[in-house]
C-alpha positions as CSV (number, residue, x, y, z in Angstrom):
1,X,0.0,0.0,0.0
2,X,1.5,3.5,-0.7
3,X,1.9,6.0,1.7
4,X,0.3,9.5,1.5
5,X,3.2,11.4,0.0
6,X,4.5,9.2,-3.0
7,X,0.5,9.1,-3.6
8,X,0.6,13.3,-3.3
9,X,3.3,12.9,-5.7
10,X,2.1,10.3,-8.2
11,X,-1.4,13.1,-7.8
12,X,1.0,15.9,-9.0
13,X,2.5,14.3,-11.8
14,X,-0.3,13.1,-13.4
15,X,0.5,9.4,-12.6
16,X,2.9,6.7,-12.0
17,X,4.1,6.2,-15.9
18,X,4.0,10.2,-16.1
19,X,5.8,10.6,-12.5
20,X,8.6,7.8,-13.9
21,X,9.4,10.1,-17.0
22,X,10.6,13.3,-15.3
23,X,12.6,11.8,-12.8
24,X,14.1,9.8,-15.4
25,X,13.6,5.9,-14.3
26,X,11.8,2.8,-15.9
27,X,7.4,3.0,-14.8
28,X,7.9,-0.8,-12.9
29,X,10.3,1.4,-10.5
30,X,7.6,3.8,-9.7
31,X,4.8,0.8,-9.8
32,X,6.5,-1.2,-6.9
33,X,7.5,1.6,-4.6
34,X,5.4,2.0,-1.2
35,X,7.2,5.0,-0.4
36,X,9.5,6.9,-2.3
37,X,13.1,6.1,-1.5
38,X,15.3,8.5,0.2
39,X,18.0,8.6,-2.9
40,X,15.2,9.3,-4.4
41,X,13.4,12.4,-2.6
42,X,15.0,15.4,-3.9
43,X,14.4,14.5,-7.7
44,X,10.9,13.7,-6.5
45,X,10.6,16.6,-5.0
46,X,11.6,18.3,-7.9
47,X,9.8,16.8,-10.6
48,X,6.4,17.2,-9.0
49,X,7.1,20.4,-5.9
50,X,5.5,18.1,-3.6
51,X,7.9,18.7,-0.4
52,X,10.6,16.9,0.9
53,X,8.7,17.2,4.3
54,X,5.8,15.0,2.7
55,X,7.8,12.9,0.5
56,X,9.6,11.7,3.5
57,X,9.0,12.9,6.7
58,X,10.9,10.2,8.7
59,X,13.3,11.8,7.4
60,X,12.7,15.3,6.8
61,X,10.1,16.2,9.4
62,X,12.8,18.1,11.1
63,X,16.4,18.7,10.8
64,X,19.0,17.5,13.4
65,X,19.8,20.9,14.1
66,X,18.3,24.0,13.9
67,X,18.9,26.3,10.7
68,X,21.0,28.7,12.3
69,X,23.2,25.7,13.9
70,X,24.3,24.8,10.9
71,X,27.5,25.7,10.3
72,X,27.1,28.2,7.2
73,X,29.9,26.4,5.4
74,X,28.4,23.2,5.6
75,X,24.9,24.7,4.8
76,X,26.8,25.6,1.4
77,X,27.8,22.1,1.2
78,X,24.6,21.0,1.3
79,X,23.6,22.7,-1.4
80,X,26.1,22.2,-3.4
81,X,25.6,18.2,-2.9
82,X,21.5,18.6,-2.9
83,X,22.2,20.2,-6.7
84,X,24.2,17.6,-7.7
85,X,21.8,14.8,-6.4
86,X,18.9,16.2,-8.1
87,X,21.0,16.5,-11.5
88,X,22.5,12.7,-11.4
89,X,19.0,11.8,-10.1
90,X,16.6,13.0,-12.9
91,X,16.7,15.0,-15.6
92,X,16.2,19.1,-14.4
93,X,12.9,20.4,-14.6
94,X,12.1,23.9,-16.2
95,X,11.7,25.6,-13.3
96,X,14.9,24.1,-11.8
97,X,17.0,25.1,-15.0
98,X,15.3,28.6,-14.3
99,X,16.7,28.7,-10.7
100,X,19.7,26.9,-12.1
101,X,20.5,29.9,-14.9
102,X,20.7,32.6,-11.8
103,X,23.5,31.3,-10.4
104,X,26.1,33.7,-10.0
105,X,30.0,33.2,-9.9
106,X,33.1,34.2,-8.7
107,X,37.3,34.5,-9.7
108,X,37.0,31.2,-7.5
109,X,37.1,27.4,-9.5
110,X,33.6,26.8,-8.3
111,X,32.5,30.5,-9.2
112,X,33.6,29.6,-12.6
113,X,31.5,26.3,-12.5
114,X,28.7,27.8,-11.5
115,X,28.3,30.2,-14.1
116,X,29.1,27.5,-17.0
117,X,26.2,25.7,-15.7
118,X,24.0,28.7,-15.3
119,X,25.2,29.8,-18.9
120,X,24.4,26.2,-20.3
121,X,21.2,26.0,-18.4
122,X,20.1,29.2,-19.7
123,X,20.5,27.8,-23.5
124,X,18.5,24.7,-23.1
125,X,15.1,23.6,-22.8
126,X,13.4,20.7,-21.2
127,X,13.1,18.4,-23.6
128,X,16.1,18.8,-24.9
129,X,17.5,18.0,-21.4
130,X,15.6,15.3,-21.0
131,X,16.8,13.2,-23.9
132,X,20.3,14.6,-23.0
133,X,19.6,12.8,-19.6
134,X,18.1,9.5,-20.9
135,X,21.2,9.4,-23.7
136,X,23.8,9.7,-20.8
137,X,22.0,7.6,-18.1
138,X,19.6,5.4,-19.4
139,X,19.9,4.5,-23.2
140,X,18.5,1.7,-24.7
141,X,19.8,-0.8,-22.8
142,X,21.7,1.0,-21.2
143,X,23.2,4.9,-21.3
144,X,26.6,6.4,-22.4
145,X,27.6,6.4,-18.7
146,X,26.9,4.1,-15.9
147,X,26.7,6.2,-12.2
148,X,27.9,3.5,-9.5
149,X,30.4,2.8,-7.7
150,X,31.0,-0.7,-8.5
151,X,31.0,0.0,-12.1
152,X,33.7,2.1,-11.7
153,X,35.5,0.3,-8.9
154,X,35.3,-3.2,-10.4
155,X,33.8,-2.7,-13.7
156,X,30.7,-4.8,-13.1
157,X,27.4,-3.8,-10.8
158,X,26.4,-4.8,-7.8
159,X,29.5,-5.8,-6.6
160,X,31.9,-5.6,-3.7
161,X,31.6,-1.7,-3.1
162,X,27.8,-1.9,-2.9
163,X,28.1,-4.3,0.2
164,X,30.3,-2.4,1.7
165,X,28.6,0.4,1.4
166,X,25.0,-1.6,2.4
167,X,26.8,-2.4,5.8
168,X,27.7,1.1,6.6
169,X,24.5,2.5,5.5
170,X,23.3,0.1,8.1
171,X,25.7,1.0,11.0
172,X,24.7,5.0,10.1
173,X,21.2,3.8,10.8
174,X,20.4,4.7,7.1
175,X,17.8,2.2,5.7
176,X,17.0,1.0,2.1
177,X,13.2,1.2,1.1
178,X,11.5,-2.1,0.2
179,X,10.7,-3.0,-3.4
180,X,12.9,-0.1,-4.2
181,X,15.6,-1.8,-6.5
182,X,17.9,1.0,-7.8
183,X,21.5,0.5,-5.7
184,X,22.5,2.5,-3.3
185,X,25.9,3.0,-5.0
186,X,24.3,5.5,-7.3
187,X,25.8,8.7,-7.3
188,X,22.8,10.8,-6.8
189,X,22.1,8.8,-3.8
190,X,25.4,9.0,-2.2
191,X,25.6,13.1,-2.8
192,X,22.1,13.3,-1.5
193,X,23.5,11.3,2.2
194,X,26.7,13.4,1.8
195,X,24.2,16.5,1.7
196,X,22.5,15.2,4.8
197,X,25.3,14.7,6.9
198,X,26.2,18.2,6.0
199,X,22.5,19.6,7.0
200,X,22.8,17.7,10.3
201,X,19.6,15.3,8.8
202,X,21.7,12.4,9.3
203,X,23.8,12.6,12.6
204,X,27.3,11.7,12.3
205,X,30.6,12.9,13.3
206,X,32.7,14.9,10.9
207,X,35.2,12.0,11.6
208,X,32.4,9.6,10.1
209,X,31.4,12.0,7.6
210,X,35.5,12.1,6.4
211,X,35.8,8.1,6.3
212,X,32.1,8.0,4.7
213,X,33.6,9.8,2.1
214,X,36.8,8.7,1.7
215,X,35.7,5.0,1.1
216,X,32.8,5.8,-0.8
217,X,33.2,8.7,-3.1
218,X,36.4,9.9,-3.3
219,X,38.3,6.9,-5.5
220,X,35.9,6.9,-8.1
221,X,33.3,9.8,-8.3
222,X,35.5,12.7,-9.5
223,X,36.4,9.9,-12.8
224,X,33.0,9.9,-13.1
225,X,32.4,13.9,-13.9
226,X,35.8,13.6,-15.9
227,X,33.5,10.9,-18.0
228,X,30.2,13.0,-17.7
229,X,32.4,16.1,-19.1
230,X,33.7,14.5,-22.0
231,X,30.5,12.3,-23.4
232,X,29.4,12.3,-26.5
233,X,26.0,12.7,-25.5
234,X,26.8,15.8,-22.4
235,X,25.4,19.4,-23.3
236,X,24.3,20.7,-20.3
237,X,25.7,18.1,-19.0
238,X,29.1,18.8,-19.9
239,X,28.8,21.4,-17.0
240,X,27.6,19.4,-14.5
241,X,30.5,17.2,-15.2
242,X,33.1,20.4,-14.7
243,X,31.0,21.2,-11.4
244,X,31.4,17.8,-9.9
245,X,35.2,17.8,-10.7
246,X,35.6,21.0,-8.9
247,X,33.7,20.5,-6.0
248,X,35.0,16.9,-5.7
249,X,38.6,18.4,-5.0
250,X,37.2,21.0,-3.1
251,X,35.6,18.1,-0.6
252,X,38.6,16.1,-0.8
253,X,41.1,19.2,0.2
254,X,38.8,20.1,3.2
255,X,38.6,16.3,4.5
256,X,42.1,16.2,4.1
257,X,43.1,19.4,6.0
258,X,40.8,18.2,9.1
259,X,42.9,15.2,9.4
């Protein structure tokens, strides 16, 4: 039985085949959720502007900390992963490539990132974007670019990283969603936990946020953007790509210096 807010959602969208399409995923996915799965909220959330808050709210109802505990650095941080998550997740909606072309930047590397990717978001429309998306990440059969971590670890899926990464998940308290069967190794899933450590949503030490990171992310993801940046099929996406190279370096510097 589904709960209220993936039916709120399905409502919004215009149904479950209609709900699959702008998040980017095959309609069975959608059919056999009974909630919609936390790597999958924010893309949700986006596609249809049914809140986080009612998507999820074992999750969302309130965050660990109040706003203004948040340290504003790792507020930014948050962003900066929640963006990310909603891009690998599902292809952009208009009204997130409109909110995506005011971006502003700065002399800074990620300055410069940001405004390619406002520039290229600013030039494309939705449709365009979505076959862009479904090109790079879906195909038929399968897309220019495969987004896990045991694809790029060990060339094959579902494979030694993703149990390692199930067990931590576990130990974080982090639970997968029955009947949901993307793995949790996808990128837009682990930059949407990275985004709630940073938020305080999930509770964890900044020492467990560092080795979450380290043995997660880190050894493969920024290949991935390198990949994302140079397809065949990348546009808009070429951007994204340059954005998660920079701010992949700019995570791994900061982990590093708070050794």
């Amino acid at each position: 039985m589904r709960d209220a807010g993936l039916d709120r959602a399905i409502n919004a969208a215009g149904g479950v085949a209609q709900l699959a399409r702008k998040i980017g995923i095959a309609q069975p996915s959608v059919s056999n959720w009974n909630r919609v799965p936390v790597g999958r909220v924010i893309a949700v959330e986006t596609a249809t502007g049914v809140p986080r808050q009612q998507l999820r709210p074992d999750f969302y109802s309130e965050p660990a900390l109040p706003d203004n505990d948040v340290d504003p650095v790792d507020a930014a941080r948050a962003r900066e992963y929640e963006l990310l998550a909603v891009l690998l997740s599902c292809p952009p909606s208009n009204a997130l490539l409109g909110e995506i072309a005011h971006l502003r930047g700065d002399a800074t590397p990620l300055g410069r990132a940001h405004a390619a990717l406002a520039e290229a978001a600013s030039e494309v429309v939705t449709t365009g974007v979505e076959r862009e998306y479904f090109d790079l990440f879906v195909g038929l059969g399968r897309g220019e670019l495969l987004p896990y971590a045991s694809y790029y670890l060990t060339g094959f899926l579902n494979e030694r990283p993703l149990s390692r990464l199930r067990d931590d998940l576990a130990a974080l308290g982090i639970e997968r969603v029955e009947n949901n069967f993307e793995p949790e190794d996808h990128a837009g899933t682990l930059c949407e936990i990275m985004a709630g450590f940073a938020a305080g949503r999930f509770p964890a030490s900044e020492a467990s946020q560092r080795a979450f990171f380290e043995k997660h992310i880190v050894s493969w993801m920024g290949r991935m953007f390198a990949d994302m940046e140079r397809a065949t099929s990348a546009r808009f996406y070429k951007s994204v790509g340059t954005l998660g190279q920079v701010f992949m370096k700019i995570e791994a510097e900061a982990f590093t210096f708070a050794n």
